[in-house]
C-alpha positions in Angstrom: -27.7 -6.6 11.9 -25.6 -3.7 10.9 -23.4 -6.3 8.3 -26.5 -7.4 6.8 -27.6 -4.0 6.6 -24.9 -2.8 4.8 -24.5 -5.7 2.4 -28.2 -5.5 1.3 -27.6 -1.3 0.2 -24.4 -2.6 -1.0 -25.5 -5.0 -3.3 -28.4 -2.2 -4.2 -25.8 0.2 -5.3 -23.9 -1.3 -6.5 -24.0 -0.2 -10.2 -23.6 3.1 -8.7 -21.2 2.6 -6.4 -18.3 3.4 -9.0 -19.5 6.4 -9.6 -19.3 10.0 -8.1 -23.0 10.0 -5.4 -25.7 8.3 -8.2 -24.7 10.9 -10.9 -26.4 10.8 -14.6 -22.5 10.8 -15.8 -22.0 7.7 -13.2 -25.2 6.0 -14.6 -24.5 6.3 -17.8 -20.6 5.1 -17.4 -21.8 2.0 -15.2 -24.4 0.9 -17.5 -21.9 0.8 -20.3 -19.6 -1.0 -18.0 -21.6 -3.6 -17.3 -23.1 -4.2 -20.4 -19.3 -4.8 -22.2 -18.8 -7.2 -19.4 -21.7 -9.3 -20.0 -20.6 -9.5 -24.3 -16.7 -10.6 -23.0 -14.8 -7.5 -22.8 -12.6 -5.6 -20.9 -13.2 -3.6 -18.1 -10.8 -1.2 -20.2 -12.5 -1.7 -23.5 -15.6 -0.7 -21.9 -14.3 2.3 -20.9 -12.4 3.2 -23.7 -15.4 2.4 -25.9 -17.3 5.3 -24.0 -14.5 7.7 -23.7 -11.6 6.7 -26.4 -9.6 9.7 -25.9 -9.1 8.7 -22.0 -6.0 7.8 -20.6 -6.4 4.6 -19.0 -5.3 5.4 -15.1 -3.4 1.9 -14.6 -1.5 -0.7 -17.2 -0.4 -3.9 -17.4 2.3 -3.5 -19.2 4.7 -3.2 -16.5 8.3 -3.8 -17.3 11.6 -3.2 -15.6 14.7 -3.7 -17.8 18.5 -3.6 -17.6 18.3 0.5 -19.1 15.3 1.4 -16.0 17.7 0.2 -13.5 20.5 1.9 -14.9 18.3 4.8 -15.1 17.6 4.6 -11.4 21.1 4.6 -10.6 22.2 7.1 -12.4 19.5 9.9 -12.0 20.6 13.0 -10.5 17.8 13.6 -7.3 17.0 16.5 -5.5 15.4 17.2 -2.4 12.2 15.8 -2.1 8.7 17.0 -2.3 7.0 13.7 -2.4 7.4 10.1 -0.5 6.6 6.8 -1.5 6.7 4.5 1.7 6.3 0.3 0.7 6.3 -2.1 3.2 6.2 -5.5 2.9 4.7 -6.9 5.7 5.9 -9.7 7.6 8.8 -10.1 4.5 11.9 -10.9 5.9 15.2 -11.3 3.9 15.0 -14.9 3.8 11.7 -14.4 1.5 13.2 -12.1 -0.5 16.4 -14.9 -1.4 13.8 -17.6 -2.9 11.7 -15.4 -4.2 15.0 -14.6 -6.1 15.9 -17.9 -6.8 12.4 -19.8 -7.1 10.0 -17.0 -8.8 8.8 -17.1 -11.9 7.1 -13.9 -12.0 10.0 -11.7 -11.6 11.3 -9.3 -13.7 14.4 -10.8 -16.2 16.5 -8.7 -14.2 15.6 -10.1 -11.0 14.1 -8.2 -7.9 13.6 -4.5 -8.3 13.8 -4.0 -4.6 17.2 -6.2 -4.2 18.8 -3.5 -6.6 18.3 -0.5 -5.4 21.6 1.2 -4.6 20.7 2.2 -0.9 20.3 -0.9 1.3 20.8 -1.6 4.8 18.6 -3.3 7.9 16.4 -2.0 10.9 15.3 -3.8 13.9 11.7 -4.2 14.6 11.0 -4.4 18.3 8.0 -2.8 20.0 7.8 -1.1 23.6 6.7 -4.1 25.3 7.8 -7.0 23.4 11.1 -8.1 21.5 8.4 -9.5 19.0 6.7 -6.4 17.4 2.9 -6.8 15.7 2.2 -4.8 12.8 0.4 -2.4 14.9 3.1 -1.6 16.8 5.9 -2.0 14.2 3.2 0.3 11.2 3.4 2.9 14.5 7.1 3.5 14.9 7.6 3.6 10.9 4.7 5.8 10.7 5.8 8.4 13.9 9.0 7.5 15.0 8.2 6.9 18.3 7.7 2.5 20.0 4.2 1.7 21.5 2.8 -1.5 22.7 2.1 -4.1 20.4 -2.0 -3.8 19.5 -1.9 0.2 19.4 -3.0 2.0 16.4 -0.6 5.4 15.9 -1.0 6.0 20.1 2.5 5.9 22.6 2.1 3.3 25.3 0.1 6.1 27.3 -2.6 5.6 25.1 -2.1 9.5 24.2 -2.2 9.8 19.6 1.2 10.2 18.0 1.4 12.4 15.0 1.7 10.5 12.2 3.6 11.0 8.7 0.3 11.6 7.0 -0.9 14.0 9.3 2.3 15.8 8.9 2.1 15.9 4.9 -1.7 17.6 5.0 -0.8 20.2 7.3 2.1 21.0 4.5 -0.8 20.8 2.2 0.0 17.6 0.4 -1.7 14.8 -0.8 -2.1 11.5 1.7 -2.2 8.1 -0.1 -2.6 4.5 1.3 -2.8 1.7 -0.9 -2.6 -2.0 0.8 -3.9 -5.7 -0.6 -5.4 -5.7 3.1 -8.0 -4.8 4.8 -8.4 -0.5 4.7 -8.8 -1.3 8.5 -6.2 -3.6 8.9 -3.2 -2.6 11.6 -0.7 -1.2 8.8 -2.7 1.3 6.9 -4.4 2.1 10.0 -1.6 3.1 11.9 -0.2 5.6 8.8 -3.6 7.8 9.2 -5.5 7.4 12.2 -5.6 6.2 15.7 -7.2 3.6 18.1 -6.3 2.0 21.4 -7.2 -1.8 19.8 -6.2 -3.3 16.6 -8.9 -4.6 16.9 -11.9 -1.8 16.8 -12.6 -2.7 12.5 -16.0 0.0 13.1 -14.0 2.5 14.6 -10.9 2.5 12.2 -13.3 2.7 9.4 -14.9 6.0 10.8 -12.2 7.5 11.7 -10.6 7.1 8.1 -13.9 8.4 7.1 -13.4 11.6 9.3 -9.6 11.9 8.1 -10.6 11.0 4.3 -7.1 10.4 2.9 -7.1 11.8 -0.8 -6.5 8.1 -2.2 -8.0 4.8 -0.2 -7.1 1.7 -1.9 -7.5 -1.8 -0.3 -10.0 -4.3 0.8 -13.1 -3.8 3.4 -15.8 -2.2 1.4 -18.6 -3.9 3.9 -16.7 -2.6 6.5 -17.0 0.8 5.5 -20.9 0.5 4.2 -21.7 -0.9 7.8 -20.2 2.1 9.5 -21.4 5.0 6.9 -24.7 3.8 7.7 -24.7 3.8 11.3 -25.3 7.8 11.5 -25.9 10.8 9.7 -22.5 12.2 10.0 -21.0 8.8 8.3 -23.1 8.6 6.2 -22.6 12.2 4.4 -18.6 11.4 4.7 -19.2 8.2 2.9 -21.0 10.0 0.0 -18.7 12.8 -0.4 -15.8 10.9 -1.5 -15.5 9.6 -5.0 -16.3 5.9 -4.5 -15.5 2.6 -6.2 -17.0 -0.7 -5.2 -15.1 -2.9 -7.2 -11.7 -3.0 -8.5 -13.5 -3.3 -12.2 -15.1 0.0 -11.4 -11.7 2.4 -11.0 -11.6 3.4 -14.1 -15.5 4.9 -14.7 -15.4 6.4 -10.7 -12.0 8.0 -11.3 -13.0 9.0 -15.1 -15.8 10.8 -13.3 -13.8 13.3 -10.8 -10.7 14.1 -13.5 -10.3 17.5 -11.5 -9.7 15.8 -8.4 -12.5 17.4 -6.8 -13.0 14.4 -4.2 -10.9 11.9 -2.4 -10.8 8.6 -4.2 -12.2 5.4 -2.0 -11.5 2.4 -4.0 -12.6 -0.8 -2.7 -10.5 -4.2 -4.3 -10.9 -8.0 -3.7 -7.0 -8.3 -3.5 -6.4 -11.8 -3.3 -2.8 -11.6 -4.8 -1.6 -14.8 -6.1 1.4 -15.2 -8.7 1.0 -13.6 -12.3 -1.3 -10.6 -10.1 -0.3 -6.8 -11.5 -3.4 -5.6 -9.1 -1.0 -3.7 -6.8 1.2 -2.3 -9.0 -2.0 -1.0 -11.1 -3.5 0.3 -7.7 -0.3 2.2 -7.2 -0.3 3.6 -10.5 -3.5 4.7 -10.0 -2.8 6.7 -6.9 0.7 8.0 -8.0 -1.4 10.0 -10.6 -4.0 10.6 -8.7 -2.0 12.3 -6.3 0.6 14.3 -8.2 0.1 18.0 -7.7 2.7 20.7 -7.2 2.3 20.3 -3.4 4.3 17.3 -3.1 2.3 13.9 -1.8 3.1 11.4 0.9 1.5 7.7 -0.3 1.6 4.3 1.6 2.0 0.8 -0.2 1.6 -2.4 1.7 1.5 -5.5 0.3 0.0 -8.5 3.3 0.3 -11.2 1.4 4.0 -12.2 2.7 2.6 -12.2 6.6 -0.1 -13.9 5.8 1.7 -16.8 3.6 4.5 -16.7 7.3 1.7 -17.4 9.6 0.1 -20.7 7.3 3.8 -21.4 6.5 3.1 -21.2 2.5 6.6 -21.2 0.6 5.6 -20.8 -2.4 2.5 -18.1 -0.9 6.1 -16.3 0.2 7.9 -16.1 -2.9 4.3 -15.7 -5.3 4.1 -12.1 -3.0 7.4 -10.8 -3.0 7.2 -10.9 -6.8 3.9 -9.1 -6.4 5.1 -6.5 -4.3 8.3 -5.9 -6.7 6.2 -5.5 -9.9 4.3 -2.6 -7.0 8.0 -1.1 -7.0 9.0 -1.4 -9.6 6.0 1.5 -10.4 7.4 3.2 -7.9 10.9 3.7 -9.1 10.1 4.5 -12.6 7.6 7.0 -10.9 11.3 8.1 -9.1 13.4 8.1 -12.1 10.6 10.6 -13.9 10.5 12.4 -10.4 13.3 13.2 -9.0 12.1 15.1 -6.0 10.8 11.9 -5.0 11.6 9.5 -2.4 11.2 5.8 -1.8 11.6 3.8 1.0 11.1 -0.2 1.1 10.9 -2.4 4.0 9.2 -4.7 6.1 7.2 -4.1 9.7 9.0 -7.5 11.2 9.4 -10.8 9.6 6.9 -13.6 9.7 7.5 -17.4 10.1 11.0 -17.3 10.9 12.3 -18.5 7.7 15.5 -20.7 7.5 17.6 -21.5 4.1 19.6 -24.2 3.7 23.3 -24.2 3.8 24.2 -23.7 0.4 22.5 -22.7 -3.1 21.9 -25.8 -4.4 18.7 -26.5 -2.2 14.8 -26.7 -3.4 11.9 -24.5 -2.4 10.9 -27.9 -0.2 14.2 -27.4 1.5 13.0 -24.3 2.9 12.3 -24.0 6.8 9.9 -22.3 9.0 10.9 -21.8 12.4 7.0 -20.6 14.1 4.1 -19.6 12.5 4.0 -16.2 14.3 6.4 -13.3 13.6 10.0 -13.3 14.5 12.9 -10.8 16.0 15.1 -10.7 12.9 16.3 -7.5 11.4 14.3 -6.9 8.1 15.7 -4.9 5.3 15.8 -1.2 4.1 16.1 -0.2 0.2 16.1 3.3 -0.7 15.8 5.3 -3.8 16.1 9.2 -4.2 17.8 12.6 -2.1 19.9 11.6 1.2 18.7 7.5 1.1 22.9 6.9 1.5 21.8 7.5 5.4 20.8 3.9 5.1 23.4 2.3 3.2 25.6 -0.6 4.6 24.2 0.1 8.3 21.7 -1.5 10.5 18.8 1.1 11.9 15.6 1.0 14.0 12.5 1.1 12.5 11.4 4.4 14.6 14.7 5.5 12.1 13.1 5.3 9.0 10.2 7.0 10.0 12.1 9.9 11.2 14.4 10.2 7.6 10.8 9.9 6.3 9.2 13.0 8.4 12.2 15.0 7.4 11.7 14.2 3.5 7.8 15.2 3.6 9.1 18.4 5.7 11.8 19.3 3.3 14.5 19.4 5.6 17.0 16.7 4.4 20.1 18.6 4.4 
């Protein structure tokens, strides 16, 4: 009842939604909006048609060449003051050798993520299993510390664990989670709030209601409606924050709230095939969002690589491994124009066990999966920015990373 509920205000709202709480500016922004839509334009020609002097807050003009690489390598970075943190989840390094090999959606350069001068591995395993879940896995790279496979950012006592973003906003940074996921899903979960179960959707979408990271970006906009109108409370969180509905709709909400004066909820229908930009523009979009002289800590996950493990989809694998490297490929220009800035890419575990042929003269159909859950390989680590040689040539746990993380947001790299 509570579902239906929320889809029926939803869909009542919904020309609102993208706005800032039902405003005249909103109204006015949505209406024009939807009327460009209907005569065949742009979502960005409707905007810039009402406001032409606005700077679009995503592109898709996103290139890497030859000179950015360069670039990244040859910066001169200094301790940091904000943290970008990208997992791939369930992308093992199997995945990222025929997305190399087979992808036509990569940069002519190749893989972004493959280049970055800092590059090592880091085992995966939770406290109870040799097999980690994303729960478990999202935990220990989000507090440094193992639980039990299911837990949401609690140790295996069920007691909460201090998480990275909880650390950054008691420095008085900005928090940022972007993921083609669920908002609710383990992952993004486990880098901002805390649950016993994995499972407990309602529950995770409160408490990020309660927490109210500065940038939200991901699936699960039902989700959150069902929950923000279950009580009073929720429901005055849910209309506090600057909200879009729609991925179409980012660009009026955020065009609304220029000073920042409200978190940004932005609700997607990531579906991310090959040829998709939709991550990389979502983390655009929270990289400016969340700029400030603070510093920031943000989250990108892409799910489409553990998802495309667990149906055993070859080409699902190397189709979102591209995606995710046009998402990093954001985030190391973002490096290379920031050098206080560091970035961290890896995986939570591996997913389908992937097997290459011996050889490189093999086909995409040649490819093997081993299981259709996740695996016990090591995954890799690529690093961009201050101190990141800690992670070069050597193999690390997971609860590693999040603790060269931690330090970062803290400023105490030496």
């Amino acid at each position: 009842m509570k579902k239906l509920l929320a889809l029926l205000l939803a869909l009542s709202l919904l020309v609102f939604a993208g706005g800032c709480g039902g405003s005249e500016t909103g109204k006015d922004a949505s209406s024009t909006l939807v009327s460009s839509m209907q005569n065949g334009e742009s979502v960005s020609s409707a905007v810039k048609s009402e406001k032409p002097d606005e700077e679009p807050w995503y592109t898709t003009n996103i290139t890497f060449t030859e000179d950015d690489l360069k670039a990244a390598k040859a910066t001169k970075y200094v301790k940091p003051k904000n943290v970008i943190f990208m997992i791939g989840d369930g992308m093992g390094l199997n995945d990222i050798a025929i997305a190399n090999k087979f992808s036509d959606f990569k940069f002519d350069i190749g893989l972004v993520l493959d280049q970055l001068p800092n590059r090592g591995f880091a085992t995966t395993y939770s406290n109870d299993s040799a097999v980690t879940d994303s729960a478990a896995s999202a935990t220990a790279l989000a507090t440094g510390f193992k639980t039990n496979n299911g837990y949401i950012g609690k140790d295996p006592q069920g007691q909460d664990l201090l998480n990275i973003s909880e650390i950054a906003r008691s420095l008085n940074k900005r928090i940022g989670i972007v993921t083609s996921d669920l908002v609710t899903g383990a992952t993004p979960s486990a880098f901002a709030v805390h649950n016993i179960s994995r499972n407990n959707t309602d529950e995770l979408a409160g408490a990020f209601l309660k927490m109210r990271p500065d940038v939200l970006i991901g699936n699960g906009y039902s989700d959150f409606m069902g929950v923000a109108y279950a009580d009073d409370e929720n429901r005055s969180l849910f209309y506090s924050v600057n909200r879009a509905s729609t991925f179409g709709s980012f660009e009026t909400a955020l065009n609304n709230d220029k000073t920042n004066s409200k978190p940004f909820f932005g609700f997607t229908d990531f579906s991310l095939k090959s040829g998709d930009y939709r991550l990389a523009q979502c983390t655009q979009t929270a990289l400016r969002r969340l700029e400030n002289e603070n510093g920031f800590f943000l989250m990108v996950e892409n799910a489409g690589t553990d998802k495309a493990g667990h149906s055993n989809n070859r080409q699902g694998k190397v189709d979102n491994v591209a995606v995710f490297d046009k998402a990093v490929a954001v985030a190391v220009k973002y490096c290379i124009e920031h050098p206080d800035t560091v970035l961290i890419v890896t995986s939570d575990h591996e997913t389908g066990g992937v097997v290459l042929p011996e050889g490189d003269n093999y086909t995409l159909d040649d490819v093997a999966f081993t299981t259709t859950g996740h695996s016990a390989v090591d995954v890799g680590v690529f690093a961009l920015g201050y101190g990141t040689e800690y992670f070069n040539g050597k193999t690390v746990d997971n609860i590693d990373i999040a603790k060269f993380a931690i330090s970062a947001v803290k400023g105490e790299l030496k």
